[in-house]
C-alpha positions in Angstrom: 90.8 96.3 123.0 94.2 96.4 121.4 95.0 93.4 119.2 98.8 92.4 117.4 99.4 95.0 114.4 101.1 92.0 112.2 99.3 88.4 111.3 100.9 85.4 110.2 98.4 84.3 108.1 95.2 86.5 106.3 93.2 82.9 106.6 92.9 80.6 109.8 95.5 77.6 109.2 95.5 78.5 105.4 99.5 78.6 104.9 99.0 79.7 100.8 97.3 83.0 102.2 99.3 86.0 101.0 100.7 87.7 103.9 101.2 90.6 104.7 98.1 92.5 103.8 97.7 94.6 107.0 100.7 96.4 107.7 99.8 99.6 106.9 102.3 103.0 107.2 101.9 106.4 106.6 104.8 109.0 107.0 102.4 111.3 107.7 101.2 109.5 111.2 104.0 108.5 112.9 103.0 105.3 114.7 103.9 105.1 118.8 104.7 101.8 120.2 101.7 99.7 120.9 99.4 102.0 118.5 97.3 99.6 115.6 97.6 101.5 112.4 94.2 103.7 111.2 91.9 101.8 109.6 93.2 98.3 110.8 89.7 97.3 111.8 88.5 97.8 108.3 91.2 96.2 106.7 90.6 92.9 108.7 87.0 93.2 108.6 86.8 93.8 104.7 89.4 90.8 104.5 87.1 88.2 106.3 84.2 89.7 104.4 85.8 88.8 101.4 86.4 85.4 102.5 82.9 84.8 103.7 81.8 86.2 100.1 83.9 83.4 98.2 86.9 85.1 96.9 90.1 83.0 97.4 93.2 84.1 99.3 94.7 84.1 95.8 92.4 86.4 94.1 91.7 88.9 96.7 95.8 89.2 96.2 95.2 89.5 92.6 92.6 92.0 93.1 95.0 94.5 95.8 98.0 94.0 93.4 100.0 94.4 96.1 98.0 97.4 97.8 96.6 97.2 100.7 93.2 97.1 101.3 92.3 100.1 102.6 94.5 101.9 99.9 92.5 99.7 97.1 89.1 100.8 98.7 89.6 104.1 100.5 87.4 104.2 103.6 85.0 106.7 104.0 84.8 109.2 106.6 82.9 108.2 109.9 82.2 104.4 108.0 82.2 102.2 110.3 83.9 98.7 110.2 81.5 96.6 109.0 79.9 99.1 106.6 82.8 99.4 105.1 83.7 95.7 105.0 80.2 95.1 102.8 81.0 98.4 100.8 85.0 97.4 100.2 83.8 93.2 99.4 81.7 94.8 96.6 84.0 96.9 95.0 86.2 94.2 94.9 83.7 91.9 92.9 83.6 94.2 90.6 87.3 94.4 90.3 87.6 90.8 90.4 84.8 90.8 87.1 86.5 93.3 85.2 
C-alpha cells in the first residue's frame, strides 16, 4: 500500500512539530513518480516510536540537527520497520543524554 511521500505535520494536530523530517533524496536513486523514498517506513515508524517513548517534537529535532532520520541512525540491512524503530529510538536516547 502506497502512502503520500510528504506530511504536513511529524505529530497528529501538533502544529509546533518540525516538519519536514521525511523527505528523503539520494542522487544515486533517482526517484519515479509515485515511488516512496527507501527507508520511508523506518523513518515514520522510528518517528512515532520516539514519540510513544517521550521525546518531544522539539528534541527529537534537536537530536537529527537537521538530518534525517534514517541518515542519523543508518538502517541495517534486511531490518525490518519496527526493529529498527526500537533500535533507532534508543540510539537516540542516548544522543539525547549525551
Amino acid at each position: 500500500m502506497r502512502m503520500h511521500g510528504t506530511l504536513n505535520s511529524t505529530t497528529f494536530r501538533n502544529n509546533t512539530a518540525p516538519r519536514g523530517l521525511f523527505i528523503f533524496g539520494s542522487a544515486d536513486q533517482p526517484a519515479r513518480p509515485g515511488d516512496l523514498p527507501p527507508y520511508h517506513a523506518h523513518g515514520r515508524a522510528a518517528l512515532a516510536n520516539a514519540l510513544d517513548e517521550g521525546l518531544m517534537a522539539d528534541e527529537v529535532a534537536q537530536i537529527l540537527d537537521g538530518r534525517e532520520i534514517v541518515d542519523a541512525f543508518p538502517v541495517w540491512r534486511g531490518e525490518t520497520p519496527s526493529a529498527y524503530a526500537a533500535r533507532a529510538v534508543a540510539e537516540m536516547f542516548v544522543a539525547y543524554l549525551q
